[in-house]
C-alpha angles and dihedrals in degrees: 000000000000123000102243112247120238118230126197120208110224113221120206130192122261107252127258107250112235117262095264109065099044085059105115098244098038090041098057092033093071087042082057123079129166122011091350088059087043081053100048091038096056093042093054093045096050094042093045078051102059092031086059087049092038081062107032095042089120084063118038089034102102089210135006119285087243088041116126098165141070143190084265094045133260116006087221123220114282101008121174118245111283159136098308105028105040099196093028133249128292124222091279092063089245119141105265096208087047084048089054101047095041084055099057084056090048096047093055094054090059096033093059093033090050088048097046087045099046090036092056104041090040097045094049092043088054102043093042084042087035100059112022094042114170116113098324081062094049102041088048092055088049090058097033090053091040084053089044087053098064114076107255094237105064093042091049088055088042089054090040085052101052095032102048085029082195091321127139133166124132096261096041106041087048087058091042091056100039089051091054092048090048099056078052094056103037091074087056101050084035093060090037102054088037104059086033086054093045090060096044100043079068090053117106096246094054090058094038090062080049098060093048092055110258120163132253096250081043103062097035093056096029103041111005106047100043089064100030089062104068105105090044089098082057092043101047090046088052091050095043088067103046094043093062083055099052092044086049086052094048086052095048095052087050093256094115137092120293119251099242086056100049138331116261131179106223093047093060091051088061094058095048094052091088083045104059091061093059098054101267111125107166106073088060105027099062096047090044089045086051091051100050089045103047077043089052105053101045095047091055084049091055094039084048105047079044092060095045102050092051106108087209106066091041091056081051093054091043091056089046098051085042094046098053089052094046092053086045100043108031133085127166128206114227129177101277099036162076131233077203107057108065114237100016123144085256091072126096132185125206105267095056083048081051091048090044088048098048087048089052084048086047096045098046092050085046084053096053098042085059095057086043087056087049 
């Protein structure tokens, strides 16, 4: 008789996904399916829209955003739609769909130099108040809640005031603006990666790198912030938004930036708003169309992404789809019964397995409650 052979299972790694698809977006849109992968769709497609104008404005704008004359002459004040002017003239006698396309460009300016802003003073604010505590933490809560408590709104045109002081040129009304959306948006990262650092600094590996001797900054940049920053895609989709409503409503309130200095959006729909009651619709309808759209779009990319990242909702999927191929799959034999006759008393679906499953699960707490008693 043979001496039996042993025989050893290699076990080989899993292998890294590609970039790719551990990017945040790509990643979750191929986790969504149905309506959640429509929304998501249609948000990255209209904000990919208005990102490619925003760039390439100097090239797809027929004229200049300050530009009153054409080949033909001058453009006039309140013209129709028409051959020339596509989308008509404003008051000011500009291009509107100049106007339009030159504001995309304007908008993302603000819109990335409000989030960087915002990304690098409220990150660094959490994960120092985050992990040290003590009174800086504390002192910190108490002015980042008193900011939260103002509407956004009136703070952002405060900070615009004392900041442009009347002026504006492109640069520096940009910045202006920018500077009065990021003290908006600090209070909102600060409160984030702080609560997210405060629940990792007590995780093994934190006080692992501890006990060999890592530094403070160390262990904040190398260990802390890179989990503590998860949520920051969600957050910065959310704030996009709502920064291209602040700035329109900087512009609208005449806190914006002056039309021979840059095209913005909320500034020309204050100068529509004598014009639509008097039947001209043109000069207010295509800036406030750009707005709800942009708006829009980014807005169904963040719900989305919220959606999405939400462990809740995945496990859900996961027992649905699990559910479906166990129901369709399973059969248990009973006494009285064949796993081979449909519909016999042997056969079981999956929600009677679930109910014999949750009685097991019963019976067995009930068991150990009883030696606990004893």
């Amino acid at each position: 008789m043979s001496a039996p052979t042993a025989t050893t299972a290699v076990q080989t790694a899993p292998a890294k996904r590609p970039l790719r698809d551990r990017l945040p977006v790509v990643k979750q849109f191929r986790q969504s399916v149905g309506l959640q992968r429509a929304m998501l769709v249609i948000g990255l497609v209209v904000t990919g829209v208005f990102v490619l104008i925003a760039i390439l404005a100097p090239l797809v704008a027929p004229y200049r955003y300050n530009q009153l004359r054409g080949d033909d002459g001058s453009f006039g004040t309140q013209q129709a739609p028409n051959a020339t002017n596509l989308l008509g003239t404003t008051v000011g006698g500009y291009d509107v769909l100049s106007r339009v396309l030159w504001g995309a460009q304007t908008a993302l300016f603000v819109i990335v130099s409000a989030i960087i802003l915002s990304i690098f003073i409220g990150v660094l604010l959490g994960l120092v108040a985050g992990y040290f505590g003590g009174w800086l933490d504390r002192v910190l809560v108490v002015v980042c809640d008193a900011v939260y408590a103002f509407p956004s709104l009136l703070l952002a045109i405060v900070m615009s005031i004392v900041i442009s002081r009347g002026q504006s040129s492109l640069w520096g009304g940009i910045l202006a603006a920018a500077i009065s959306i990021t003290v908006v948006f600090i209070p909102q990262y600060f409160r984030v990666i702080r609560s997210e650092v405060v629940r990792i600094k007590s995780e093994a590996f934190v006080e692992s790198a501890k006990v060999i001797g890592a530094s403070s900054s160390r262990i904040m940049f190398r260990h802390v912030l890179r989990n503590a920053t998860r949520t920051l895609p969600l957050i910065i989709t959310l704030n996009a938004s709502e920064a291209i409503l602040t700035l329109a409503g900087l512009g609208f309130l005449g806190f914006g930036i002056e039309p021979t200095a840059a095209a913005e959006w909320g500034y020309d729909l204050n100068r529509s708003v004598s014009d639509v009651t008097s039947g001209i619709w043109w000069t207010a309808l295509f800036p406030g169309l750009a707005i709800v759209l942009v708006v829009l779009g980014i807005t169904l990319v963040g719900e989305s992404l919220n959606d999405l990242s939400d462990p809740r909702l995945r496990s859900r999927r996961r027992v649905g789809a699990s559910s479906g191929s166990v129901a369709a799959t399973s059969s248990i034999t009973t006494t009285g019964g064949t796993s081979d006759s449909p519909g016999g008393a042997g056969m079981m679906d999956a929600e009677s397995l679930g109910a014999v499953s949750d009685a097991a699960a019963d019976s067995d707490l009930e068991n150990r409650r009883e030696d606990e008693r004893s």
